[in-house]
Every structure is written in structure tokens, then in C-alpha cells.
C-alpha positions as CSV (number, residue, x, y, z in Angstrom):
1,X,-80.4,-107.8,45.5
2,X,-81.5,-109.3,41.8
3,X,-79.6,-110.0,39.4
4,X,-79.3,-106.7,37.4
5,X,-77.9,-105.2,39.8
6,X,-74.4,-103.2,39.0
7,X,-71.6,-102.1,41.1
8,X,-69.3,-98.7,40.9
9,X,-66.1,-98.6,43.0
10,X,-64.0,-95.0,43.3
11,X,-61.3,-94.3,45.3
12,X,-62.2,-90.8,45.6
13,X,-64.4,-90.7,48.6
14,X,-65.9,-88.2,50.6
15,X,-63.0,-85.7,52.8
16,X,-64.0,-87.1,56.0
17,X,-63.6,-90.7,54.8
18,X,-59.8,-89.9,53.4
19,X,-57.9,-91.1,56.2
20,X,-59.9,-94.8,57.0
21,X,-61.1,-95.8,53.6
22,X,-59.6,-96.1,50.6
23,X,-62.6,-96.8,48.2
24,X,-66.3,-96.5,47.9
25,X,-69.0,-99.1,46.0
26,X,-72.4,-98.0,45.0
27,X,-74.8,-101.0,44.1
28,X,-76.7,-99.4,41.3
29,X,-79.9,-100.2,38.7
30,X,-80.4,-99.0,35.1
31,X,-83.4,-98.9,33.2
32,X,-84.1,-97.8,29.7
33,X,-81.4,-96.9,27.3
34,X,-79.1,-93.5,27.2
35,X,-79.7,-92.3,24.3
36,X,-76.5,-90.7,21.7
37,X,-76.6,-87.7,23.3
38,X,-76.7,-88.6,26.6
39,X,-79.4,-86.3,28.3
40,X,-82.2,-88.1,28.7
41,X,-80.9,-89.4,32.1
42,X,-82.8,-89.6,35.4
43,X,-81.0,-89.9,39.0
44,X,-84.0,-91.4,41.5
45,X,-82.4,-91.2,44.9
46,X,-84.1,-93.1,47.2
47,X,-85.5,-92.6,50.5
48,X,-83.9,-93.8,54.3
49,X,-84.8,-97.4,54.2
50,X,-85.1,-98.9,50.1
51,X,-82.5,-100.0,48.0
52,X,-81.8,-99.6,44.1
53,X,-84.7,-101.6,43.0
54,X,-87.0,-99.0,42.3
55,X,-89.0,-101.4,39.4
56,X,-89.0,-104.7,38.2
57,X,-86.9,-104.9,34.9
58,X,-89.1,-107.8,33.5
59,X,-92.3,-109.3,34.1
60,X,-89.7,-112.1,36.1
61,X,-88.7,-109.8,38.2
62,X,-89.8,-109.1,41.6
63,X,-91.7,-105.7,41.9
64,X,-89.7,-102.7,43.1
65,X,-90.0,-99.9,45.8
66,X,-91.5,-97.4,42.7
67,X,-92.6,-100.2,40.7
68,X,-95.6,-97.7,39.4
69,X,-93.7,-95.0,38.6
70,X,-90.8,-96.4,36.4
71,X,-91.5,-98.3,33.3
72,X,-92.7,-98.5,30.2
73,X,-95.4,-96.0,30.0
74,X,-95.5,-94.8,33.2
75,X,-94.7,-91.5,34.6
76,X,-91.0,-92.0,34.5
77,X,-91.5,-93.5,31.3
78,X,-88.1,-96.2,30.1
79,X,-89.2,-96.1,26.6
80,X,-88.4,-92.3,26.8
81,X,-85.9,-92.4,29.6
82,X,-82.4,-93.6,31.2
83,X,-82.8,-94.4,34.5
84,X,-80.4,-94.6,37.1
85,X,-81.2,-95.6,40.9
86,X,-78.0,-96.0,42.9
87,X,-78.2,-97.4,46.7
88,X,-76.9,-94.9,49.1
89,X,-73.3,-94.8,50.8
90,X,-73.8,-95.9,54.0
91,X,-76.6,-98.2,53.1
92,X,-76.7,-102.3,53.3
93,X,-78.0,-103.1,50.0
94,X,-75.1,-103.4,48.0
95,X,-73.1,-100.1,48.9
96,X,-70.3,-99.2,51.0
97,X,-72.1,-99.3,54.6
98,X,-73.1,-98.9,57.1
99,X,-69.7,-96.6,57.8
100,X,-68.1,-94.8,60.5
101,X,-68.7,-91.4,60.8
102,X,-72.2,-91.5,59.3
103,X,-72.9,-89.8,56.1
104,X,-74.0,-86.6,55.6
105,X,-76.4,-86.1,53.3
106,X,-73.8,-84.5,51.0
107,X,-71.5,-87.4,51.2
108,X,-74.1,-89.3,49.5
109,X,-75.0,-86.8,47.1
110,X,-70.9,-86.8,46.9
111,X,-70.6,-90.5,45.9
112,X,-73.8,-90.6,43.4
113,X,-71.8,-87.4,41.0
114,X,-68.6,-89.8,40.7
115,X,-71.0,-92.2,39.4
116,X,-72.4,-89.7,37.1
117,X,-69.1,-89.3,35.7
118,X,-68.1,-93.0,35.4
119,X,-71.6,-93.1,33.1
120,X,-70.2,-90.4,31.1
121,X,-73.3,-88.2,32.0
122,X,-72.5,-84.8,31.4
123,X,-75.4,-83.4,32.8
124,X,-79.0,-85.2,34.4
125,X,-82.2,-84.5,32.9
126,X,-83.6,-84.8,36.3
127,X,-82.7,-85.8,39.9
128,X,-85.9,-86.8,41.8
129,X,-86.1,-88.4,44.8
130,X,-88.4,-88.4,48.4
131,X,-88.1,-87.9,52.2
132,X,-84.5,-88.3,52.2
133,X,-83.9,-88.7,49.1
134,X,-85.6,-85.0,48.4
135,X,-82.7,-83.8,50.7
136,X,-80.7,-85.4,48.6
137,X,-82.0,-83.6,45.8
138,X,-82.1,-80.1,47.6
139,X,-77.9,-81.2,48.3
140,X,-77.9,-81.5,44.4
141,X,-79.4,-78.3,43.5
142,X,-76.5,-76.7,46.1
143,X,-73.8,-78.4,45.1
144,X,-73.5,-79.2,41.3
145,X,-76.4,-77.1,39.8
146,X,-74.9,-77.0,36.6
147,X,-74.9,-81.2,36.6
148,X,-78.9,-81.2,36.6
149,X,-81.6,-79.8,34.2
150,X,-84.4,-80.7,36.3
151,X,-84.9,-81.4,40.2
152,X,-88.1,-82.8,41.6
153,X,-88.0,-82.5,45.8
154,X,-90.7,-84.6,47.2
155,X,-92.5,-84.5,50.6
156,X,-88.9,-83.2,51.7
157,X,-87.4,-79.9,52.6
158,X,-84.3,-77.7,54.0
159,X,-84.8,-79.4,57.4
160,X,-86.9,-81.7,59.4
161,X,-89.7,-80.1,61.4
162,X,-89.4,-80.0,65.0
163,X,-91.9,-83.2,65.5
164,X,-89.5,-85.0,62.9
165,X,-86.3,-84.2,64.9
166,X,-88.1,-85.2,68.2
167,X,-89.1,-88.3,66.6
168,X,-85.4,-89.0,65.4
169,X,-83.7,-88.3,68.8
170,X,-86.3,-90.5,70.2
171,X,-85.1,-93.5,68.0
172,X,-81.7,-92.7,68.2
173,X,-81.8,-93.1,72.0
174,X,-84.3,-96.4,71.8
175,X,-81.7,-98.0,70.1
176,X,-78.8,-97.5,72.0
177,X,-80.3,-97.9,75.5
178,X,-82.7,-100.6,75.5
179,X,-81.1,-103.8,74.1
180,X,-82.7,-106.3,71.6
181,X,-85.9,-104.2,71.3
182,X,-84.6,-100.8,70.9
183,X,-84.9,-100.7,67.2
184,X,-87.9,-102.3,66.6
185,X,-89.6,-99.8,69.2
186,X,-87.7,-97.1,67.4
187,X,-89.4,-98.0,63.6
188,X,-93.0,-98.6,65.6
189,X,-92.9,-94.9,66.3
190,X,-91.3,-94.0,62.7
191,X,-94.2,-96.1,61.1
192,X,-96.7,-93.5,63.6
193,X,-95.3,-90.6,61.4
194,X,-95.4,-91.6,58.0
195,X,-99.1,-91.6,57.1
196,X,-101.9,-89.3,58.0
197,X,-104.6,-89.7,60.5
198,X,-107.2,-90.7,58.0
199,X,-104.7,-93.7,57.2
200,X,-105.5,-95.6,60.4
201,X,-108.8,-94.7,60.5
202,X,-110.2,-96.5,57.1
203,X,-107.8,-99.5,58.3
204,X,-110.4,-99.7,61.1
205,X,-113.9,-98.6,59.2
206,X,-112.7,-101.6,56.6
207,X,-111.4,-104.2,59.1
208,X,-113.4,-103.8,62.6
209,X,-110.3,-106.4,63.7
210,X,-107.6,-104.1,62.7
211,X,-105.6,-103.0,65.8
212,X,-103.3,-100.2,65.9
213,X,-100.7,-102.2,68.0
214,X,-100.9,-105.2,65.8
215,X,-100.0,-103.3,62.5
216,X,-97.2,-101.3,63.8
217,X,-95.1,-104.6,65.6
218,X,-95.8,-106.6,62.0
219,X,-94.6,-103.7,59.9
220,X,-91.6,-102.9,62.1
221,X,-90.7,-106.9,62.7
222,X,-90.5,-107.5,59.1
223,X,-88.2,-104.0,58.6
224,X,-85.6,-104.7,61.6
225,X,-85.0,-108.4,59.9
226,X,-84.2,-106.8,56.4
227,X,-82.4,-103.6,57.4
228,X,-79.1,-103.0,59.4
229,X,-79.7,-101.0,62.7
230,X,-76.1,-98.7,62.2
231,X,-77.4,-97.9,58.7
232,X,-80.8,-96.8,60.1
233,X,-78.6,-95.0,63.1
234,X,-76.8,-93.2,60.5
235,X,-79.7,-91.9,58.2
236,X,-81.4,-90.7,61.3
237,X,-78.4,-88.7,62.1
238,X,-78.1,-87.4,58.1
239,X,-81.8,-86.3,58.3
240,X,-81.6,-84.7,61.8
241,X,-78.8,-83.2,61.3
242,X,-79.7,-81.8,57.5
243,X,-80.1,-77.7,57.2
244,X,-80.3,-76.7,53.7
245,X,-78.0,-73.2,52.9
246,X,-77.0,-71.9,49.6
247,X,-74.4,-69.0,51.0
248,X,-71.6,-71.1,49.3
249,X,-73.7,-72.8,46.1
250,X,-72.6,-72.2,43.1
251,X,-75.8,-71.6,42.6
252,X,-76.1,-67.9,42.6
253,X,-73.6,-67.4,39.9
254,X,-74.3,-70.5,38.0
255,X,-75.1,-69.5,34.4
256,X,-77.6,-72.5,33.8
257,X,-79.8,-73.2,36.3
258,X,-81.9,-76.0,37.1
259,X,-85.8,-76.3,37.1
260,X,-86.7,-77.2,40.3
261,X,-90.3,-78.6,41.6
262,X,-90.9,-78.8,45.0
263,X,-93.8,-81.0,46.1
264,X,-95.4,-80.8,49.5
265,X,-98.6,-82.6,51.3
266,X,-100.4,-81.1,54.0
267,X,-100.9,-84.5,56.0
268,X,-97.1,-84.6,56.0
269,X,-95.9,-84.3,60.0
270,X,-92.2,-84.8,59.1
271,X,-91.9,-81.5,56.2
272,X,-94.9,-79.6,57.0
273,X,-96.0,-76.9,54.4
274,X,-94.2,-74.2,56.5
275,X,-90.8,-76.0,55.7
276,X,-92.0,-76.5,52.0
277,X,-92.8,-72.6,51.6
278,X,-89.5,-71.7,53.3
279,X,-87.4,-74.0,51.3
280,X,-88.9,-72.4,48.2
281,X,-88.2,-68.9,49.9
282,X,-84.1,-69.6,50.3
283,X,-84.3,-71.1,46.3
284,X,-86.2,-68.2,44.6
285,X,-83.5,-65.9,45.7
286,X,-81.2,-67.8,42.9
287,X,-83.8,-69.8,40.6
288,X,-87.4,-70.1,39.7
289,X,-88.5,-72.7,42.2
290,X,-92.0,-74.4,41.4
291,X,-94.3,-75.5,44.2
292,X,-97.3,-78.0,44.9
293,X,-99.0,-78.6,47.6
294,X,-101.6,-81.2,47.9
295,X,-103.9,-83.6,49.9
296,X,-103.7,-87.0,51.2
297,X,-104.1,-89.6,53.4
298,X,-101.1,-91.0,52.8
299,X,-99.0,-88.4,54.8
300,X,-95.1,-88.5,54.4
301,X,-95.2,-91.2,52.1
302,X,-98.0,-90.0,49.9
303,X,-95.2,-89.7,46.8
304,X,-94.6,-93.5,47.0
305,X,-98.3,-94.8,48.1
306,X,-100.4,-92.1,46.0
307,X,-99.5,-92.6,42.5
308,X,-102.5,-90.7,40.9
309,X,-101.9,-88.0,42.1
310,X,-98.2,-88.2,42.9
311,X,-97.8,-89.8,38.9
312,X,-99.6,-86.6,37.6
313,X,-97.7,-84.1,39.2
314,X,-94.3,-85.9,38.1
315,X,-95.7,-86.7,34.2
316,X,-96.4,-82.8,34.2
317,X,-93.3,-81.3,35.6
318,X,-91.1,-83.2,32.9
């Protein structure tokens, strides 16, 4: 963690956390400056494995997870812009985690609108986030709808694709039954689903020496030494078991509604387009729902390695 990070303690927590704990701490990041009306606030929730740092706050800072997205001048521009990026409940960055049971992906969305009260933020310009933080975004748009003006879902949708809860079981039972290697195996085959073909194959063209094997086991050894295996147990359990419905939003009968910006790429394994198209189906019944698809290499993580493209689609939208 750096040094501007913040903390936000409630001790009104999620129902199913009533009768074990009796408070909840976000670590959480600012950037920019609210301004006296207070809507010019953006909510970045971030994906399974980062932390609040989504940019460096000074050219002495080390480099965040978004670094070219959030800054001065930049698509999430500070100089225009308050932004807020909050680690999740059930993380190990800073927030209360990892926890027993594991969050749902409303609990987290739960614990993030407390701490858009305690900022006094009546209502978000945006909430934007990717992968599981575009779940989070989706859980948003269900449960306080009247709490954002904007929503920006990226490379996510109202439930994993059949390949992407294969790939989670899989994990999930790596780690528990074989010992000491379990979770490194488990984020090997994550790190598989996260790009696109192309990916790995311009590795090669560029580098004759560059080995499949080799990248995965120094991408996922450097991972399982940063992050703790319960927290990654319990975000694969808040993706699998994620399944968007808006039969109880407030939504329908909400008087101002969000605008709402689903983006999807095709390389994407994890939310393919079908998911994308049938997410937007179940939101146009209540709102205006805008969708993108595009193309990239990058796969899954196209809207934090692909900031041309991914930079113009967000610069637009707001």
C-alpha cells in the first residue's frame, strides 16, 4: 500500500456478516478534487486480483493498476474529475478480508455505497469497473440506480460463460486438494484465459525463446507471493456464483435512470458476446443500455492492456 492510501470503517455490514463481525474497513484512494456540488465523482471498482492504486498520484509514486487511464488528461481525466477507487471487502490490500462466508458480489457493492455516503456523495457521475469489477457495476445498476448517473460495464456481464465457470471450479478444487502447488497451478490456468490467442502467438514471432510454460509459472509465482489464496478462493466463488436479475431492482420504477455502456470484446473467453448481448437484453427492458463490441488481442483484459482503444470508448461515453 502507499502512502495516500485512506481507510473507511462502518459498522453496518452486509446481513450475512451481522452475527460474527461487528465492523467493516475499506482501504481506499482519491484523486482529483470534488468539486461544490459534488457530482463530478467516479467509483472505479476494480477487478479480482488489484487493489486501490489504480494511478500514481505524483510523478514519486509507483505506477498503478490503470495508471493510463486516470490522470491528468487522460481518459478519466483528475483535472475534470473526483476519483474514488476503494479495495474490495474481502480483499488483502487494506480492506476487511479475506472473510468467512465469502462475498457476494453485492456485499461488495454493499460496503462501497456506505462509503459513498461517508464522502457525502449524493449521487456518482459514473461507476466503471472490469471483469469483476463490471459485475460490480451490473450489482450497482440493480441495486441503487438512483445513486449513479453513469455506469460503464467492461469485458463483464450477468454471468460467467460456461468455459469461465469450468475454469473457476477447476481452481477452486486445485487449491484445496493439492497442497503447496494448488494455487499457483490454479492462476497458470487463469493467466490461459485472460488474453487471446493472438497474444501468445506474437510472444513467440518476437522472442523465438519465449515458452509458453515459462511465462505462465513466472506470471503466476510472482501473483501467489502478493495475493492471499482465501481471497482469491472467495472471488472465484463471487464470480461463479454471480447471475445478474432485475425482478426486484428498483430499477423498473426508478424515476432517474442511469446511462449505462456495456463494453464487450470478441477474443474475450470469460464474457463472450453472447453474454454481452443478453445482458443488454435483461437492461433495455428498464433503461437505454449502450453496447460496444470490439477487437483485440488482448482478450479478457483488453480494457486494462488496450488503452487506445479501451481510452476512446471511455473518453466518449462520458
Amino acid at each position: 500500500m502507499t502512502d495516500h492510501v485512506k481507510f473507511f470503517t462502518t459498522s453496518t455490514v452486509p446481513a450475512d456478516y451481522s452475527n460474527h463481525i461487528t465492523e467493516i474497513t475499506l482501504a481506499y484512494e482519491t484523486y482529483g478534487k470534488l468539486n461544490h456540488t459534488n457530482d463530478n465523482a467516479i467509483l472505479i471498482i476494480h477487478g479480482f486480483s488489484s487493489d486501490s492504486h489504480v494511478a500514481s498520484h505524483n510523478i514519486n509514486d509507483v505506477p498503478g493498476w490503470w495508471e493510463w487511464a486516470v490522470g491528468p488528461d487522460k481518459p478519466l481525466d483528475t483535472n475534470k474529475y473526483y476519483i474514488v477507487c476503494a479495495n474490495n471487502f474481502g480483499s488483502c490490500f487494506g480492506s476487511t478480508g479475506p472473510v468467512t462466508p465469502p462475498p457476494s458480489i453485492a456485499d461488495i457493492v454493499f460496503c462501497q455505497q456506505k462509503l459513498q455516503e461517508e464522502l457525502g456523495i449524493d449521487k456518482w457521475y459514473a461507476v466503471i469497473g472490469g471483469s469483476l469489477g463490471g459485475m460490480a457495476v451490473l450489482e450497482w445498476i440493480a441495486l441503487y440506480p438512483e445513486n449513479i448517473q453513469r455506469a460503464v460495464c467492461l469485458n463483464a456481464g450477468a454471468k460467467l460463460s460456461f468455459m469461465g465457470q469450468g475454469l473457476t471450479d477447476i481452481q477452486q478444487e486445485l487449491i484445496r486438494s493439492v497442497p503447496d502447488k494448488g494455487f499457483n497451478l490454479a492462476r497458470r490456468l487463469a493467466n490461459l484465459s485472460y488474453v487471446g490467442e493472438e497474444f501468445f502467438t506474437e510472444q513467440q514471432l518476437e522472442n523465438p525463446d519465449w515458452r509458453l510454460n515459462d511465462f505462465l509459472e513466472e506470471e503466476s509465482a510472482m501473483f501467489v507471493e502478493r495475493f492471499n489464496c482465501n481471497s482469491y478462493l472467495s472471488f472465484l466463488q463471487a464470480m461463479r456464483s454471480y447471475d445478474l436479475t432485475l425482478r426486484n431492482s428498483p430499477l423498473a420504477k426508478c424515476l432517474s435512470k442511469p446511462r449505462i455502456l456495456l463494453v464487450g470484446c470478441l477474443e474475450d473467453i470469460l464474457f463472450p458476446i453472447w453474454i454481452i448481448k443478453e445482458t443488454e437484453l435483461r437492461l433495455s427492458k428498464f433503461v437505454k443500455t449502450n453496447k460496444v463490441i470490439v477487437n483485440s488481442k488482448f482478450g479478457h483484459d483488453a480494457f486494462l492492456m488496450d488503452e487506445l482503444l479501451y481510452g476512446k470508448i471511455i473518453r466518449k461515453f462520458l
